[in-house]
N, C-alpha and C positions, 0 to 999 in steps of 0.2 A: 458522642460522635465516634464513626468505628475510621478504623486507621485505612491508607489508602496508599500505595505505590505507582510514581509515574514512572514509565520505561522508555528511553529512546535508543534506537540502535544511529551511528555515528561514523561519516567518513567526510573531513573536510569540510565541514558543516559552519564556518567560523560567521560566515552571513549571516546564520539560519537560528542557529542553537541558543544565545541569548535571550531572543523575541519568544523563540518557544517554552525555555523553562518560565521567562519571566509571567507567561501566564499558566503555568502549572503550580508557582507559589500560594496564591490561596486556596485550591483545594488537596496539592499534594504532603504528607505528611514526611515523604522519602522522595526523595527524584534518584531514580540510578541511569545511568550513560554507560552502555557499552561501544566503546571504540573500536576503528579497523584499524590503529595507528596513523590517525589525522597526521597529515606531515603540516598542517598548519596551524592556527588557534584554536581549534577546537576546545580540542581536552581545557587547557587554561581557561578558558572562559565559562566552561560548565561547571568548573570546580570555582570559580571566584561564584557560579552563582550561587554554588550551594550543591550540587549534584556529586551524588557518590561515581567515579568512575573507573570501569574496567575499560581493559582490550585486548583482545583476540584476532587472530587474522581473521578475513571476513570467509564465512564459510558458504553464504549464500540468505537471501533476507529471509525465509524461513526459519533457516535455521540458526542467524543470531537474534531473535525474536525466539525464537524457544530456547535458548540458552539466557537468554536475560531475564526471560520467567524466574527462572530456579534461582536467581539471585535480586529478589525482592524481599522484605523482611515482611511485609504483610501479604495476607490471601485477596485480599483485594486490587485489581490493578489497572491503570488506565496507560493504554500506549498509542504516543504518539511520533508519528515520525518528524525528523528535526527541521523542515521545513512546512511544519504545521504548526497552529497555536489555536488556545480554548477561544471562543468568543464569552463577553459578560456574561453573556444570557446562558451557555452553557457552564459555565464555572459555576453559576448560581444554581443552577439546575445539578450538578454535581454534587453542589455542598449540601442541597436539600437529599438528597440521594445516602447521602453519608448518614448520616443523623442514623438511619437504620438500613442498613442494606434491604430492601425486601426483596428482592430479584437477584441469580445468582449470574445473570447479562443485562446489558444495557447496551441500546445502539442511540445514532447520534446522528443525524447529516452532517456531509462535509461539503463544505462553500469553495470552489476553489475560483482563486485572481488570477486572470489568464490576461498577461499582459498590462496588466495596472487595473482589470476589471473584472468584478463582481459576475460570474456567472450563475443565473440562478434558473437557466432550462437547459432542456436537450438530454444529454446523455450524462452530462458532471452535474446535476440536480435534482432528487435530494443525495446521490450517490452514499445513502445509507450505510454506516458502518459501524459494524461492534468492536468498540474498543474499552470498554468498561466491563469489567469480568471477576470471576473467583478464578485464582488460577490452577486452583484444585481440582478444576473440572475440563478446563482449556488445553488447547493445543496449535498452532499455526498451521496450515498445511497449502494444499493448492501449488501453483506451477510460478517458481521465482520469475517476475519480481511480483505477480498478481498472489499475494499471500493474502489468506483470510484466516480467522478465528474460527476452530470447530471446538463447540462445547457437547460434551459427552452428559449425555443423560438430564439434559437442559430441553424444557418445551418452551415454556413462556419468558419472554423477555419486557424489558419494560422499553420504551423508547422516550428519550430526555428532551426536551424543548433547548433549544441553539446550536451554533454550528461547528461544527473543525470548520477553521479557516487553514485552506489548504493553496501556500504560493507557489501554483503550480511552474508557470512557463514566461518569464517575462518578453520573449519574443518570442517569434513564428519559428525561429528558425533551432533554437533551443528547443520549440515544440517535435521539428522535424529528426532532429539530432536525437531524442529520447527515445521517438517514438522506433527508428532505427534499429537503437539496441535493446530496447523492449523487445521487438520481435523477435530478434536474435535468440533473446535470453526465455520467451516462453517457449518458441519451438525448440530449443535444447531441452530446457525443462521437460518437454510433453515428451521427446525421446528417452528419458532417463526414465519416465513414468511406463514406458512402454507402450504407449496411446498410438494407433492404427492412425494413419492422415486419411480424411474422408475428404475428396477431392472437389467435390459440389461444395464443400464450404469457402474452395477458392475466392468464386462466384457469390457466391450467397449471402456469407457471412457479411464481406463489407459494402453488400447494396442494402442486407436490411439495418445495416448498424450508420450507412446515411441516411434511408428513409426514415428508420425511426426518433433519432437523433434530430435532422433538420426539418422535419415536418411532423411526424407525428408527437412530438416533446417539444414542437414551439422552438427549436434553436434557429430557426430563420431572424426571430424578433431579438435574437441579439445583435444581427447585423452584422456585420464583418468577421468579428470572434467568432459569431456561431456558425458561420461559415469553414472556418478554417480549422472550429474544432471538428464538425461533424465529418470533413473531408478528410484529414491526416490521421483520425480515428478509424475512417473504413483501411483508410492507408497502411495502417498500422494491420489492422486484422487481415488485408489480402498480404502481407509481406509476414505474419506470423505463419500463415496456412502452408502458405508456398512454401516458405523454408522449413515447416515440417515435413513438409512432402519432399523436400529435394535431402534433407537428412534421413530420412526414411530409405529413399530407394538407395542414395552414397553406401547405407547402412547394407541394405538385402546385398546389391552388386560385390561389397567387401568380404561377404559370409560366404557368396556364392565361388565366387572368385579363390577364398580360402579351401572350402568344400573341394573344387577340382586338385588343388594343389594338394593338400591330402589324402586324396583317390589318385593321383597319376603317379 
């Protein structure tokens, strides 16, 4: 059985964090927690459960997910974030996994409860995600807070049978509060990236991301949820667009603005 490392990065997480290492206990061999300095139970309850724990200020979820890489004792690592937890079926599918690594990724669906319910169409369904990896080859990258896994010099992955259960939003309005500073936080991101705002995505983006969410992925047949995801989801993509476009031009007006002031 080869050795395995679970990662969670941590802020305030005292709800969350228990439920989740408690199912990272039969396949993980290490659990480590890095903290932003929880001002509440956090850290205590991941260290009662067993979890090694650091803390750092938070530097952005990228980038403490790349910092909690380099402090894993094995090459192999599964991360989850603190308000997620393995399903049976996936744990078992992990521990068969173990026995020999043959794949140097592994992806996984993630199920997430939107509001005390199991959403399993629309746009959160199989929302596929690699979080089982060598971290010899790995790296985080992408626009905070939508971080992803890029593996270097990786073609084939294997895909595991169960879920990440993922508690997303227990109300609507939790939904709409996230969704707010989500936007915030990718169009700044996409400005640090240097990324041009294409203005037709105003428009675009969050009509095809409700057609294809509540019709063409079945989110109608969840009824009320799949309503409320697929609309606060386009919500979210015309409110990221836009405030890239409006940090964009703040941006050019400010440069411009400077430029005379240094010629006059």
């Amino acid at each position: 059985m080869e050795k395995l490392t679970a990662l969670i990065i941590t802020y305030n997480e005292e709800k969350n964090i228990g439920r989740c290492i408690d199912s990272l206990l039969p396949v993980a061999d290490e659990i480590v927690v890095l903290d932003s300095f929880s001002t509440d139970n956090t850290v205590a309850i991941a260290k009662e459960k067993g979890a090694v724990v650091y803390q750092q200020a938070f530097a952005g979820y990228k980038q403490q997910k790349n910092a909690v890489l380099a402090m894993a004792a094995n090459d192999y690592v599964l991360s989850l974030d603190a308000d997620e937890m393995l399903s049976e079926e996936l744990a078992a599918s992990i521990l068969t996994a173990k026995r020999q690594f043959s794949h140097k990724a592994y992806t996984m669906n993630r199920c997430n409860v939107y509001c005390g319910r199991y959403i399993r169409r629309g746009l959160w369904y199989p929302d596929r995600k690699l979080r089982l990896f060598d971290k010899r080859l790995a790296r985080w990258v992408g626009y905070n807070p939508h971080d992803r896994v890029e593996m270097s010099g990786v073609s084939a992955m294997q895909h595991l049978r169960g879920d990440i259960i993922h508690f997303a939003f227990d109300t609507v309005a939790m939904h709409i509060q996230k969704n707010d500073k989500t936007a915030s936080l990718v169009a700044a991101s996409m400005m640090e990236a240097g990324v041009k705002p294409q203005p037709y995505k105003i428009i675009i983006n969050p009509l095809w991301s409700f057609v294809n969410g509540y019709f063409l992925r079945l989110g109608f047949l969840d009824g009320y949820h799949g309503l409320m995801i697929a609309w606060y989801t386009a919500g979210q993509s015309y409110r990221k667009h836009s405030r890239h476009r409006r940090l964009y031009k703040q941006s050019n007006s400010m440069q411009i603005a400077l430029q005379t002031k240094q010629t006059s």
